[in-house]
N, CA, C and O of each residue as an XYZ file, in Angstrom:
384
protein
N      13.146     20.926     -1.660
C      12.574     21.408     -2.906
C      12.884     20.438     -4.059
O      12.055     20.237     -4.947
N      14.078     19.843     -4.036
C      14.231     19.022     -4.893
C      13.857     17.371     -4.778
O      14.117     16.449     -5.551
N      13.290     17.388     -3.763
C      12.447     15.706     -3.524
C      11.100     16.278     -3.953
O      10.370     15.383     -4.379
N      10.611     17.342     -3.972
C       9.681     17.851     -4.660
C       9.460     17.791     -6.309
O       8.591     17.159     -6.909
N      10.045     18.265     -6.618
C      10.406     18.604     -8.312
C      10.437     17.195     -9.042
O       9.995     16.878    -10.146
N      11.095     16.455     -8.084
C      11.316     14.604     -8.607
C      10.018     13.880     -8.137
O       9.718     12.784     -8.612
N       9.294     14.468     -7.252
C       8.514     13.390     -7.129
C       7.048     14.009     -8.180
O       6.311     13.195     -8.735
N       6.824     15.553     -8.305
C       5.955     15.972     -9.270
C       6.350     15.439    -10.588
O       5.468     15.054    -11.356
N       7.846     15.371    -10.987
C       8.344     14.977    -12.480
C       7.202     13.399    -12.244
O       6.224     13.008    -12.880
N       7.707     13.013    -11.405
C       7.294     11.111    -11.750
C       5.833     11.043    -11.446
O       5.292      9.965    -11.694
N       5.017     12.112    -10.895
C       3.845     11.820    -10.909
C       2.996     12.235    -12.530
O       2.082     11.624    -13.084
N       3.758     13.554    -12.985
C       2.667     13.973    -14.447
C       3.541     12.637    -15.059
O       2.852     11.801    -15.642
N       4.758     12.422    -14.985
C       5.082     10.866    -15.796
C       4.320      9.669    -15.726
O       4.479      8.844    -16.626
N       3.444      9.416    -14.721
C       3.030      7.895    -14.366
C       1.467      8.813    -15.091
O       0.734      8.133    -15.809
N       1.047     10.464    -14.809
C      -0.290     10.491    -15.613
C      -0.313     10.264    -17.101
O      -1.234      9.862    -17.812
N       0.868     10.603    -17.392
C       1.102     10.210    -19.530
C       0.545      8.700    -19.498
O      -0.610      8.393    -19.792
N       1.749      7.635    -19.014
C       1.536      6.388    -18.964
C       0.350      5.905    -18.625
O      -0.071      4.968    -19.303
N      -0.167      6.223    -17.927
C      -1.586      6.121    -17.567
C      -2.690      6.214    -18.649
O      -3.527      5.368    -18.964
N      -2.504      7.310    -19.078
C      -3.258      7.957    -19.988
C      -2.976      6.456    -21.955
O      -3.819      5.772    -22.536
N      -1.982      6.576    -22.129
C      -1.027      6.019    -22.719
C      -1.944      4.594    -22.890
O      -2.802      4.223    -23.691
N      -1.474      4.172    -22.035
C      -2.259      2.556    -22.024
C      -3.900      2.442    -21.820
O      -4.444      1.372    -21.544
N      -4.478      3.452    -21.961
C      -6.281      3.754    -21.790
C      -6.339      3.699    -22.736
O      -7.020      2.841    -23.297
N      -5.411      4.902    -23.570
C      -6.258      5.130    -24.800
C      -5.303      3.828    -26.041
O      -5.044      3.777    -27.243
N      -5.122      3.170    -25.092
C      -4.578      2.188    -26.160
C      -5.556      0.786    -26.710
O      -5.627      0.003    -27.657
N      -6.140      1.059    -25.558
C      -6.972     -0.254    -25.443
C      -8.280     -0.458    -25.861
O      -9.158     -0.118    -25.068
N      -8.655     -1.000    -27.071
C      -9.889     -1.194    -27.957
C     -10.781     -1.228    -26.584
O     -10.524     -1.614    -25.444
N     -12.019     -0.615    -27.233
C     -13.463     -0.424    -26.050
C     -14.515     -1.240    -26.026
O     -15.443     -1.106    -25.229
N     -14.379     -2.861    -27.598
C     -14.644     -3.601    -27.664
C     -14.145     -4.763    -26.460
O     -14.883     -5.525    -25.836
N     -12.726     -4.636    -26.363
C     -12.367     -5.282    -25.260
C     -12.468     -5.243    -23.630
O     -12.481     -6.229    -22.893
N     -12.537     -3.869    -23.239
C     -12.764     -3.191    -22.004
C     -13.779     -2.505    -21.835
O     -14.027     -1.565    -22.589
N     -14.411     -2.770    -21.020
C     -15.281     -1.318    -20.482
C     -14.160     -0.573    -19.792
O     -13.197     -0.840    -19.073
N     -14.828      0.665    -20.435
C     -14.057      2.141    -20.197
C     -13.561      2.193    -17.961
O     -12.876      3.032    -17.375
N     -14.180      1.115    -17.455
C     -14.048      1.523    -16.266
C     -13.508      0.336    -15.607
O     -13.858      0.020    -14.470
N     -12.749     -0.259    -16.226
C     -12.069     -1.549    -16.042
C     -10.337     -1.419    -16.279
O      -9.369     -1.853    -15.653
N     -10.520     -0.490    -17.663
C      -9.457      0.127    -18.354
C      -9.155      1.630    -17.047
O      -8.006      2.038    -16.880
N      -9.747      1.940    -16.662
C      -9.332      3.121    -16.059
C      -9.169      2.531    -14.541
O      -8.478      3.251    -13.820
N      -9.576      1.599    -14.062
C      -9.415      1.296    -12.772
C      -7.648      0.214    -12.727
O      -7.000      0.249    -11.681
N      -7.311     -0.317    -13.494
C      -6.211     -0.467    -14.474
C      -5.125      0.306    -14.082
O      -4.121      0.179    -13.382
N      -5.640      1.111    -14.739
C      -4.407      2.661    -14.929
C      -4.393      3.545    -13.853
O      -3.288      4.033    -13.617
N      -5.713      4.031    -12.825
C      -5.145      4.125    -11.700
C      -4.627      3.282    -10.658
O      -4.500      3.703     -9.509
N      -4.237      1.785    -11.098
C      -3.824      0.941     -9.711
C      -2.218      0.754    -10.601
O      -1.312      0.372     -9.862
N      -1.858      0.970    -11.953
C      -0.574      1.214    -11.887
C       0.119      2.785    -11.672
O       1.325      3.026    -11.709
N      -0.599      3.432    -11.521
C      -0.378      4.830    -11.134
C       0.546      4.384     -9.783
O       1.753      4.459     -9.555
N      -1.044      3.696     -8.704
C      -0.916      3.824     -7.479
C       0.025      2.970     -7.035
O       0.150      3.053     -5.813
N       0.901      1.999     -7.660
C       1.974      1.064     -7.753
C       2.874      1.804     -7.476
O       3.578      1.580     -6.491
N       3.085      2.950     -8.338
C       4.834      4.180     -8.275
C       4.111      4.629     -7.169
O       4.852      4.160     -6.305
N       3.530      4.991     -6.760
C       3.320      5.989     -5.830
C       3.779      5.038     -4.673
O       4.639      5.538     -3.948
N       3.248      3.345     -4.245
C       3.475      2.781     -3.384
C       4.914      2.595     -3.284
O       5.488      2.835     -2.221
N       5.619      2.135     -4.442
C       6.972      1.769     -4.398
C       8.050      3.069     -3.705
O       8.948      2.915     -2.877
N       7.620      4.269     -4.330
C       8.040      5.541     -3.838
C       8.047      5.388     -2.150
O       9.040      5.409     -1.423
N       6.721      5.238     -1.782
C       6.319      6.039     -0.461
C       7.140      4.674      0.523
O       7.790      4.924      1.538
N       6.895      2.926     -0.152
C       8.153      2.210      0.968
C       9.615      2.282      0.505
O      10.421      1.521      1.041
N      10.097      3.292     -0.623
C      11.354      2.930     -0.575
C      11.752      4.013     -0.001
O      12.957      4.004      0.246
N      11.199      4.931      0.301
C      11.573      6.504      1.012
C      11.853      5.819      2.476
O      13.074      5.805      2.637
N      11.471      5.497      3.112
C      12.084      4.544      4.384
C      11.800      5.898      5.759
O      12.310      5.890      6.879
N      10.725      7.074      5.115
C      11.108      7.834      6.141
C      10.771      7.686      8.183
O      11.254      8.233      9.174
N       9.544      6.485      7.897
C       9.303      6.069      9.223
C       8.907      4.564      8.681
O       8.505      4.197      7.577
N       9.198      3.795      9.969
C       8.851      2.217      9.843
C       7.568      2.232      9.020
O       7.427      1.594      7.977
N       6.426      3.201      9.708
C       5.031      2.918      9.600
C       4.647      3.008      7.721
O       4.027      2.194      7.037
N       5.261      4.252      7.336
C       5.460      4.308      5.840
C       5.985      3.203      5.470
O       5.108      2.487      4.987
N       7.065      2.683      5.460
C       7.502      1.206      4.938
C       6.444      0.304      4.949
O       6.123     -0.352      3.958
N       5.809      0.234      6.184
C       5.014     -0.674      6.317
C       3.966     -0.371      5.374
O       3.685     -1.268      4.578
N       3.491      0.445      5.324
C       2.048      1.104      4.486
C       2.577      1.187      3.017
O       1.694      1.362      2.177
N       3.610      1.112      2.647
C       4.084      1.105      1.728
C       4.028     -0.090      0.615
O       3.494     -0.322     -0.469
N       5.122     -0.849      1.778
C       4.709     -2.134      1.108
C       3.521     -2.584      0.877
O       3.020     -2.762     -0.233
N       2.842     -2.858      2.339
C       1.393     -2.857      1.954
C       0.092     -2.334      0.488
O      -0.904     -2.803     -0.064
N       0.818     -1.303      0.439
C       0.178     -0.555     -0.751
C       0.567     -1.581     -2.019
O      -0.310     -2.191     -2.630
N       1.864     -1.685     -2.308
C       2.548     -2.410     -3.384
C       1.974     -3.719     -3.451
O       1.424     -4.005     -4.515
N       1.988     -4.687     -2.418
C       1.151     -5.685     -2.450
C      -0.233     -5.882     -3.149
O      -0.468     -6.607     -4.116
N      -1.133     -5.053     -2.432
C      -2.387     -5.002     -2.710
C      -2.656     -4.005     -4.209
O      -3.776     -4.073     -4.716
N      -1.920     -3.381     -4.662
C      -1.927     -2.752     -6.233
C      -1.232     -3.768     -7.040
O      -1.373     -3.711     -8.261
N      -0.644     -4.510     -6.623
C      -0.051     -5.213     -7.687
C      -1.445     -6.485     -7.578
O      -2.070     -6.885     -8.560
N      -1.583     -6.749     -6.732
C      -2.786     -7.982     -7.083
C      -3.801     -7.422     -8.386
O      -3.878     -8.134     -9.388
N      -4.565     -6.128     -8.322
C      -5.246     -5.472     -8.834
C      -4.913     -5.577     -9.689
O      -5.766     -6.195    -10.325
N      -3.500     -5.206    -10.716
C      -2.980     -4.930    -11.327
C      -2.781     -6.439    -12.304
O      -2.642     -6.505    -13.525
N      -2.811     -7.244    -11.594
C      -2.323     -8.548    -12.255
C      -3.757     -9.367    -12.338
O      -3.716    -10.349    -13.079
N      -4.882     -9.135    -11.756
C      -5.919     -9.371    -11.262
C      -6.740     -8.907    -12.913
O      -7.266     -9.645    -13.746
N      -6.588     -7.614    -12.906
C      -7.212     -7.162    -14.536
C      -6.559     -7.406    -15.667
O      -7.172     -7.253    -16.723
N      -5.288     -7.803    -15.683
C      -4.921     -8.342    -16.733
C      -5.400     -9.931    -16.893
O      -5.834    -10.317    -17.978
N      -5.293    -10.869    -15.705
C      -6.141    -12.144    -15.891
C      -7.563    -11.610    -16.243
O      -7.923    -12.572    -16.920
N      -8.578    -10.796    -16.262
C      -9.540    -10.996    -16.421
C      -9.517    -10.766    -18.468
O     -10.094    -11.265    -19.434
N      -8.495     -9.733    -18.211
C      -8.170     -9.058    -19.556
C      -7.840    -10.314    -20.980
O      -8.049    -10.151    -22.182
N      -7.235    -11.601    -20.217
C      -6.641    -12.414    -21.097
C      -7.753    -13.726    -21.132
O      -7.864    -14.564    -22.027
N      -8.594    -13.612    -19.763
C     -10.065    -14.076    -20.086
C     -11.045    -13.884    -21.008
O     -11.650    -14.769    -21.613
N     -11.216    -12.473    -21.121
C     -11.799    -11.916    -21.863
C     -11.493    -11.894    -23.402
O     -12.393    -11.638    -24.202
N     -10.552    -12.093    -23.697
C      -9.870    -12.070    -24.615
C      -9.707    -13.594    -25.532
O      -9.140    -13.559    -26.624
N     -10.320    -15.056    -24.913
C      -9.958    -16.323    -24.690
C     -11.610    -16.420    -25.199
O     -11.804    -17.120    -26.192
N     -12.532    -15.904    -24.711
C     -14.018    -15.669    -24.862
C     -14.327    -15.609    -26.665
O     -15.070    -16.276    -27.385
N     -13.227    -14.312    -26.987
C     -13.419    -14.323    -28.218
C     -13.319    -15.134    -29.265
O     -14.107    -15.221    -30.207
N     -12.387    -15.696    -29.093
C     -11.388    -16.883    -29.801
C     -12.449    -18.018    -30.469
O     -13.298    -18.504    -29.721
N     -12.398    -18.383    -31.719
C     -12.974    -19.317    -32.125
C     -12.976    -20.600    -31.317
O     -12.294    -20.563    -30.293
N     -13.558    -21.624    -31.564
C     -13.297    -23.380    -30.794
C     -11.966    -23.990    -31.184
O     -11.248    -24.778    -30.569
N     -11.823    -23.400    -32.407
C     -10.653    -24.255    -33.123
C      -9.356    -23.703    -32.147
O      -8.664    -24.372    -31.379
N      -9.294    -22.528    -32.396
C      -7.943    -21.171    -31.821
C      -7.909    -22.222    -30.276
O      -6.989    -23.040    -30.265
N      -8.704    -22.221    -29.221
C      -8.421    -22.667    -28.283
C      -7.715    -23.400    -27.467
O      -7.269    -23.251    -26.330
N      -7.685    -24.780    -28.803
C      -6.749    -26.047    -28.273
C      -5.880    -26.107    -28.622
O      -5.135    -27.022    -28.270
């Protein structure tokens, strides 16, 4: 019951944060579905880190990590596009 209670605490926690960094982010800069695909792949980051550090079978570890891998690319993946996008705006001068 209480690996329960901790893992619901850290899930409505990762939905604030989630939420948190959406509505943070000008809509000039993001489409609304860039920004939200974003925030569910750092959601799905805790959830991965959770599910390989729980260690409860190899196969979870494995799927685990796995998960962490491939959310963190995502994750680092939209912020390069984010700082692209962002480089677009920039006068000629700002650039060099």
């Amino acid at each position: 019951m209480e690996l329960l209670v901790t893992t619901l605490t850290i899930f409505v926690l990762a939905i604030f944060v989630g939420f948190e960094v959406i509505s943070k982010v000008p809509p000039i800069l993001h489409t609304p579905l860039m920004s939200g695909s974003n925030a569910i792949s750092g959601i799905t980051l805790i959830g991965a880190i959770i599910s390989a550090g729980s260690q409860y079978t190899t196969l979870t570890t494995i799927l685990g990590f796995s998960a962490v891998v491939l959310a963190t690319i995502n994750v680092v993946g939209g912020f390069l596009v984010t700082h692209r996008m962002l480089e677009m705006f920039k006068g000629k001068k700002e650039r060099t």
